[in-house]
C-alpha positions as CSV (number, residue, x, y, z in Angstrom):
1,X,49.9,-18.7,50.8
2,X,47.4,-21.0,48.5
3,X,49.4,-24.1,46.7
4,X,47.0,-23.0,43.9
5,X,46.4,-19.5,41.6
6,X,43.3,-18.1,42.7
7,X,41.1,-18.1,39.0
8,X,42.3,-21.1,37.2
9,X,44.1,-22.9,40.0
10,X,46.9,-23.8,38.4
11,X,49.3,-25.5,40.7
12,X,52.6,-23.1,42.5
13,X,56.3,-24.8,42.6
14,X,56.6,-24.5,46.2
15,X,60.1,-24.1,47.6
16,X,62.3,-27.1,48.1
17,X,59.9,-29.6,46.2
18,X,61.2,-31.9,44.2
19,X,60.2,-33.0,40.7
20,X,59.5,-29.4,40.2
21,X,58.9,-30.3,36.1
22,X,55.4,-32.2,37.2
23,X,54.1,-29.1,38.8
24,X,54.5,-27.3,36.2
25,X,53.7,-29.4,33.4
26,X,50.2,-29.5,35.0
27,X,50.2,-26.2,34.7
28,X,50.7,-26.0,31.3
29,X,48.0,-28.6,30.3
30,X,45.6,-26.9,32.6
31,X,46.1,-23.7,30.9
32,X,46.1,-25.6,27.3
33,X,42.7,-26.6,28.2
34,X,41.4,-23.7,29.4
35,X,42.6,-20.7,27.7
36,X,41.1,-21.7,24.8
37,X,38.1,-23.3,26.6
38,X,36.0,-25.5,23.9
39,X,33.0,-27.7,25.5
40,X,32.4,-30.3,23.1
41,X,29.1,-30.5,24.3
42,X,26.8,-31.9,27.8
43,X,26.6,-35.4,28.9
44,X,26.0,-37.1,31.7
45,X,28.3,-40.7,31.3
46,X,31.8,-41.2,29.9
47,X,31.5,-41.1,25.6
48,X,33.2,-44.6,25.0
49,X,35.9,-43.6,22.7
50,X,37.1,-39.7,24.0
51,X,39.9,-37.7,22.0
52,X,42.5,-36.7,24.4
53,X,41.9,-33.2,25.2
54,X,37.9,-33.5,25.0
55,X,35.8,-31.5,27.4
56,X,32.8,-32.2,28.8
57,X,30.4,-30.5,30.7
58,X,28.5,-32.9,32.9
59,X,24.4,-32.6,33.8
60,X,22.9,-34.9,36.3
61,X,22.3,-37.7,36.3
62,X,25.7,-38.6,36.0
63,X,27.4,-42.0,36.1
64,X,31.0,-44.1,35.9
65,X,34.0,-42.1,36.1
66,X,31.5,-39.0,36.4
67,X,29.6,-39.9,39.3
68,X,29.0,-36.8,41.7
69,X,30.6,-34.9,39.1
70,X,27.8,-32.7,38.3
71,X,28.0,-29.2,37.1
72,X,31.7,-29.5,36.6
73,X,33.9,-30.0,33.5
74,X,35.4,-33.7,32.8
75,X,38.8,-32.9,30.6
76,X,40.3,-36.0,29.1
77,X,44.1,-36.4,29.9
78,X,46.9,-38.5,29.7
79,X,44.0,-41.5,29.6
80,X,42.7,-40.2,32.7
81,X,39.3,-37.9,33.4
82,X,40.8,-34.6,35.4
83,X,37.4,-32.5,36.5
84,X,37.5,-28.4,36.5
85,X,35.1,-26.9,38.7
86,X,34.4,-23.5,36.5
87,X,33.8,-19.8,37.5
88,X,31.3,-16.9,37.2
89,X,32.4,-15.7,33.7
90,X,34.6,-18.9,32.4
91,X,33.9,-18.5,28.5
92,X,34.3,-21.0,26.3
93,X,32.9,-22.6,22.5
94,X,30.2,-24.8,22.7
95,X,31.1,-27.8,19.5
96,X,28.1,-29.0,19.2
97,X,26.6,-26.2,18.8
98,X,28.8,-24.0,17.5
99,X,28.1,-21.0,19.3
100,X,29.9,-19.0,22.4
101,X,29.5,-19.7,26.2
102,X,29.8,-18.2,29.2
103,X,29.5,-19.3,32.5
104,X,26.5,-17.7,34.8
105,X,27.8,-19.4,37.8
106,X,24.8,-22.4,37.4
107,X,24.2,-22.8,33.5
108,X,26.6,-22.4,30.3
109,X,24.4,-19.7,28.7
110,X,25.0,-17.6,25.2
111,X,26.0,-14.5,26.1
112,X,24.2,-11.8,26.8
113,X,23.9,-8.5,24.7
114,X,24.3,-5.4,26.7
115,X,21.2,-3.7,27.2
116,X,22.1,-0.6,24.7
117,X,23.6,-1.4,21.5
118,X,24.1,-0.1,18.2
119,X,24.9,-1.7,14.9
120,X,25.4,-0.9,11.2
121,X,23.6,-3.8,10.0
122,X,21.6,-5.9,11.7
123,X,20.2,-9.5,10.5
124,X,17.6,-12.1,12.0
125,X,18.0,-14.9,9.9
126,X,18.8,-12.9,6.9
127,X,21.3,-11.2,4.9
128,X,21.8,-7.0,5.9
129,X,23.2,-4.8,3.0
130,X,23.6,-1.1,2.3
131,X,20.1,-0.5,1.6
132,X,18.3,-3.1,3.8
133,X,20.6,-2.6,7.0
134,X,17.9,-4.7,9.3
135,X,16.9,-7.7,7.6
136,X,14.6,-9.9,8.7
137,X,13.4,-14.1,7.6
138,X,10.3,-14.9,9.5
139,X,6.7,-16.1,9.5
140,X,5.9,-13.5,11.4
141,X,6.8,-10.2,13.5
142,X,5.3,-9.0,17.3
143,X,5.5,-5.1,18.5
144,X,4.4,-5.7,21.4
145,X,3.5,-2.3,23.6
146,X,5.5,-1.1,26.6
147,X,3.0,-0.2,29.3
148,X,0.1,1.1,27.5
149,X,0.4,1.8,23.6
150,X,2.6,1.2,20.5
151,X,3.7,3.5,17.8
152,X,5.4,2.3,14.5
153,X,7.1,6.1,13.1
154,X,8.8,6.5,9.4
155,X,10.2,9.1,8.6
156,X,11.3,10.8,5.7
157,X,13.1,14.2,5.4
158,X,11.4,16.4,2.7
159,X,7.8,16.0,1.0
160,X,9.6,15.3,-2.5
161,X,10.8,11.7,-0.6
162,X,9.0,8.6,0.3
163,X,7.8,7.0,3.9
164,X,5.6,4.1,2.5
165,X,5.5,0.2,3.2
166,X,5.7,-2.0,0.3
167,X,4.5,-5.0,-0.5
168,X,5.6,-7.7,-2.8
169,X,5.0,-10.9,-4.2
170,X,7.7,-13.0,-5.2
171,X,10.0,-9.9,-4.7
172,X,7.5,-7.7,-7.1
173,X,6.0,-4.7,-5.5
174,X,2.3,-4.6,-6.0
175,X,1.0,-2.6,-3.1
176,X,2.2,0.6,-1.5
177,X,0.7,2.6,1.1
178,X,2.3,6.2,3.0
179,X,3.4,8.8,1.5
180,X,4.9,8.4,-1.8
181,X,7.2,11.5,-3.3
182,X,4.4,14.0,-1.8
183,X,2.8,14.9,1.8
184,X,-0.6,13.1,0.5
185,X,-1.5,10.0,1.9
186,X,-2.1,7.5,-0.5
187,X,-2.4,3.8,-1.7
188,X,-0.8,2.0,-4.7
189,X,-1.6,-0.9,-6.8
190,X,0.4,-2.8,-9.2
191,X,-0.4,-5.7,-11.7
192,X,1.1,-6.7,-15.0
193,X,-1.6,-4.9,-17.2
194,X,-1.9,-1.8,-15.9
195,X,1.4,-1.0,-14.0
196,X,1.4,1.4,-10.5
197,X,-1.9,3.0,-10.4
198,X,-3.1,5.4,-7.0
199,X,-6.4,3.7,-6.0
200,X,-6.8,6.2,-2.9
201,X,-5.4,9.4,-2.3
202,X,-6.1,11.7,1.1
203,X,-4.9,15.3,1.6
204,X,-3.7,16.6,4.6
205,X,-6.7,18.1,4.6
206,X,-8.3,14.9,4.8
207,X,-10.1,14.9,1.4
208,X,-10.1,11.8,0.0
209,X,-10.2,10.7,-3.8
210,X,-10.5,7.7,-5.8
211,X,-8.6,7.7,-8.3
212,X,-9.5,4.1,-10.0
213,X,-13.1,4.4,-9.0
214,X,-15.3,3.3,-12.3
215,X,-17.6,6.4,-13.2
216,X,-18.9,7.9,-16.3
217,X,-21.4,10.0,-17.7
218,X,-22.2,9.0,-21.1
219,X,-24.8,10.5,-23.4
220,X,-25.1,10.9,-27.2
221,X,-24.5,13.7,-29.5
222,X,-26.6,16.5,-28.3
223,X,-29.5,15.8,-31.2
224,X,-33.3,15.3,-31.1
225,X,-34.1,12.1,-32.8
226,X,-37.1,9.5,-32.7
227,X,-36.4,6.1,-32.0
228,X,-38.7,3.6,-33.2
229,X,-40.3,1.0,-30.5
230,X,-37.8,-1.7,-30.0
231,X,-34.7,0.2,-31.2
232,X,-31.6,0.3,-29.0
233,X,-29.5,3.0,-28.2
234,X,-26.1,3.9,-26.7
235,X,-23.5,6.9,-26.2
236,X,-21.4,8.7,-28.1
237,X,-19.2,10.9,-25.6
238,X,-18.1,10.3,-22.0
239,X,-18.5,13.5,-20.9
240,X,-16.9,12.3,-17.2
241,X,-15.2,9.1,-16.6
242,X,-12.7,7.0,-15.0
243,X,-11.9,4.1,-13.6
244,X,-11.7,2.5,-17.5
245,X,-15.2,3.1,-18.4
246,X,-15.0,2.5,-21.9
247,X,-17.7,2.9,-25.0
248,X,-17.7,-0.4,-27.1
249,X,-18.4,-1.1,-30.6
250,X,-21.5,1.1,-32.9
251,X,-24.4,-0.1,-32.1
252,X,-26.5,-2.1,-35.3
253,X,-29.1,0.6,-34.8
254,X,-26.6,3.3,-35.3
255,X,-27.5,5.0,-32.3
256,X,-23.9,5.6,-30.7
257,X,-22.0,2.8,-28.6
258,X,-22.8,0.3,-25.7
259,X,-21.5,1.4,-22.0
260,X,-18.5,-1.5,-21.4
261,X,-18.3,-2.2,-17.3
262,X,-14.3,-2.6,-16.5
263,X,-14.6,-4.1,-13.1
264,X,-17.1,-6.2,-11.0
265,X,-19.2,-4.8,-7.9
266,X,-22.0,-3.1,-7.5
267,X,-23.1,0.5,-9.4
268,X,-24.9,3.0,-8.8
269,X,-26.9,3.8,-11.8
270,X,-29.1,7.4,-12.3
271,X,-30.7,7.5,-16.3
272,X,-31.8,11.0,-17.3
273,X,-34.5,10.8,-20.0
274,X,-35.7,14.3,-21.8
275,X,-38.8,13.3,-24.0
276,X,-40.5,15.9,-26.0
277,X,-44.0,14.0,-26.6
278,X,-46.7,14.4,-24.4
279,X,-48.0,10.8,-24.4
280,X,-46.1,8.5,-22.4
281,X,-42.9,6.6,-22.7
282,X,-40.6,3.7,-21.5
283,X,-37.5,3.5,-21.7
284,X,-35.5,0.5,-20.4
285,X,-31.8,0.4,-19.1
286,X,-30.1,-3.2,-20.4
287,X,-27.5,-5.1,-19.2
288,X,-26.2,-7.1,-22.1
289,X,-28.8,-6.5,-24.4
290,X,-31.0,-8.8,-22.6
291,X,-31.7,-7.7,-18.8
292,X,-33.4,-4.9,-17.7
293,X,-31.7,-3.2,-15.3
294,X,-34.1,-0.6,-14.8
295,X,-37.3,1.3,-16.1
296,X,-38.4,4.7,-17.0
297,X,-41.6,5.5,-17.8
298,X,-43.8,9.2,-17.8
299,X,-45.2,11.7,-19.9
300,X,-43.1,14.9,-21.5
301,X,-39.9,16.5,-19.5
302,X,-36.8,15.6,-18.0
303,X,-36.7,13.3,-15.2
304,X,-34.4,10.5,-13.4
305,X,-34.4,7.0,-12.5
306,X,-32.1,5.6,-10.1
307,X,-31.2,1.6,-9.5
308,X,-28.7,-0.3,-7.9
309,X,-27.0,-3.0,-9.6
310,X,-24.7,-6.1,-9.7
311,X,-22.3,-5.7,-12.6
312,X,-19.7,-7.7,-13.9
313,X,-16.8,-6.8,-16.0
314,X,-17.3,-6.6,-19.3
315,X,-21.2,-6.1,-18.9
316,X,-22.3,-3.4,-21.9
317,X,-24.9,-1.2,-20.9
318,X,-27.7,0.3,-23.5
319,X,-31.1,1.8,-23.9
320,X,-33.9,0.1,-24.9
321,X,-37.0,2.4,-26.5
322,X,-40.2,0.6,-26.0
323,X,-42.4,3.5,-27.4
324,X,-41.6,5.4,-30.6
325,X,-40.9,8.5,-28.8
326,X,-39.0,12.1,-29.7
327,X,-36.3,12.4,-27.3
328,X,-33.5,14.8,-27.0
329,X,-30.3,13.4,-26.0
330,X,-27.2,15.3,-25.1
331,X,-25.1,16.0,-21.8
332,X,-28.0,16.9,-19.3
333,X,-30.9,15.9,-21.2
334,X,-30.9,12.0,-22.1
335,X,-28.2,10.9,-20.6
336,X,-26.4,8.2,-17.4
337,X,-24.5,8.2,-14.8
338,X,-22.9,5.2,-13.9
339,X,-20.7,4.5,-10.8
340,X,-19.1,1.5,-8.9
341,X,-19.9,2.0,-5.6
C-alpha cells in the first residue's frame, strides 16, 4: 500500500507511527491549498515578499529556491516553499488574470468549451438582452467557409414580418436591405429630411423599381401660343414624376414654371417640340437660364431631341425660343422628359 492518496497525495497515518497529528496536519494544509486551487500567477524566481498560502506556478528558467522546479507549483508554507507536482485536469483560478484554469497535463490553459453548446444569450464583448440575444463589440467579423462555400440564412416566419439587415449610425437606422413586412426584396434609406424612403424594390419575379429615381414629364397647358424670339418658357403640369421633381416659381414671361433638379447625377433628357410654322425654328433647352443644354431646330411637326447631361441639385430647367414661332404645347406635343440616370 502507497504512504500517499493516489490524486492529491496527501500523506496516510500509517500504523504504529508516532506524532500521528503532523501527518495529518499536512494533510489538511495540502488539501487547504488545493481544493480551492488559486495560481496567483507564473514566475520563474521566488517574489521577495510571498503571503503565506501563495501559489505559484513556475516556467523555466527558474532560479533560488525554485531551481529544477519547473512545471510544478511552489506553495508558500509555514516560511517554507512546498512544490505540487499537478495532474491532467487539476483546476484552479488564475489571480492575475482573473480567469479559470485547468491543467492539460503541460500548460495551465482556459478551459475548453465542449464542441456543441447552446446558450440563451450569448456575448463577445458586449451586453446580450431579450431582443439582441448574440451581441457582439468588434472592428470587425470573419465567416469564414467550411470546405467550399458560405451561406448567411435569415429567416422570418410569414411575409407580413421582416428578415432585413440594418444599419445605423450612432445607433440611428439609416439603411435597410431584405425583406421588410412583404416577400419583395427591397432597400431603405433614411435621413433627417425625408424619413424611410424604398430606393429599390425587386419582386419575386425579379422586376425591379426605383422608387426615388428623379423623373418627370413636364409640359404646359395644352394651348397653341407664339412665343416671341428670346422669350422663355417653362411647365405647368407634371404629367409623370418622382424622385422630387418639382416645378419652381412663374416664370417673368408668364409662360408656366422652371423644371427644379432635386438631386445631382447625370439625366437623361428627351424635348418634344410640335411647331405649326413651316419655316424653321430653334428651340434651346437651359440650365439655369444661362446654359444650353441642348438644341432643337427644323421645320413644321413634332419631333425629339435627346442629350445627356450633368445636373446638379437645384439646377432649373427652361425653354429658350430663338425664333418667334407657333407652337403647340401640351402632354405629347411640346413637352420633356427628364430622368436621372
Amino acid at each position: 500500500m502507497s504512504d500517499t492518496t493516489s490524486n492529491l497525495d496527501l500523506p496516510f497515518i500509517l500504523p504504529a507511527q508516532a506524532q500521528k497529528h503532523v501527518t495529518h496536519n499536512e494533510a489538511l494544509q495540502r488539501l487547504d491549498a488545493l481544493v480551492q486551487l488559486v495560481i496567483q500567477g507564473e514566475a520563474s524566481e521566488p517574489p521577495a515578499a510571498p503571503s503565506e498560502g501563495d501559489i505559484y506556478w513556475l516556467v523555466a528558467p527558474t532560479s533560488g529556491a525554485w531551481t529544477g522546479r519547473e512545471g510544478q507549483l511552489a506553495l508558500y508554507q509555514d516560511a517554507a516553499w512546498v512544490f505540487i507536482a499537478p495532474r491532467i485536469g487539476w483546476r484552479g483560478y488564475i489571480a492575475s488574470d482573473q480567469r479559470p484554469t485547468v491543467f492539460d497535463g503541460e500548460q495551465w490553459i482556459a478551459p475548453p468549451l465542449p464542441s456543441t453548446a447552446s446558450f440563451n444569450r450569448l456575448g463577445v464583448a458586449a451586453t446580450p438582452d431579450g431582443s439582441n440575444r448574440l451581441a457582439i463589440s468588434s472592428p470587425a467579423s470573419l465567416f469564414n467557409h467550411a470546405g467550399d462555400s458560405h451561406r448567411l440564412t435569415v429567416n422570418k416566419q410569414s411575409a407580413a414580418d421582416t428578415a432585413s439587415l440594418l444599419f445605423q449610425s450612432n445607433w440611428q437606422g439609416r439603411a435597410e436591405m431584405g425583406l421588410a413586412g412583404e416577400d419583395r426584396f427591397s432597400i431603405k434609406v433614411n435621413s433627417d429630411v425625408t424619413g424611410w424612403r424604398q430606393a429599390i424594390g425587386i419582386s419575386p419575379e425579379g422586376y425591379v423599381r426605383h422608387d426615388q429615381r428623379p423623373l418627370a414629364r413636364a409640359a404646359l397647358a395644352a394651348a397653341t401660343l407664339t412665343p416671341a424670339s428670346g422669350t422663355a418658357t417653362g411647365f405647368d403640369l407634371l404629367h409623370l414624376s418622382g424622385g422630387d421633381v418639382t416645378l419652381g416659381p412663374p416664370l417673368a414671361s408668364g409662360f408656366g414654371k422652371s423644371l427644379l433638379v432635386p438631386a445631382t447625377g447625370f439625366y437623361l433628357l428627351a424635348l418634344t417640340v410640335t411647331a405649326n410654322s413651316s419655316g424653321n425654328h430653334s428651340v434651346a433647352l437651359r440650365r439655369n437660364g444661362g446654359e444650353d443644354l441642348v438644341h432643337h431646330a427644323g421645320g413644321a411637326g413634332t419631333s425629339t431631341v435627346v442629350t445627356l447631361a450633368w445636373l446638379d441639385s437645384g439646377d432649373t430647367i427652361t425653354l429658350l425660343h430663338n425664333s418667334t414661332t407657333e407652337y403647340v404645347f401640351g402632354y405629347g406635343r411640346t413637352e420633356l422628359n427628364v430622368m436621372l440616370l
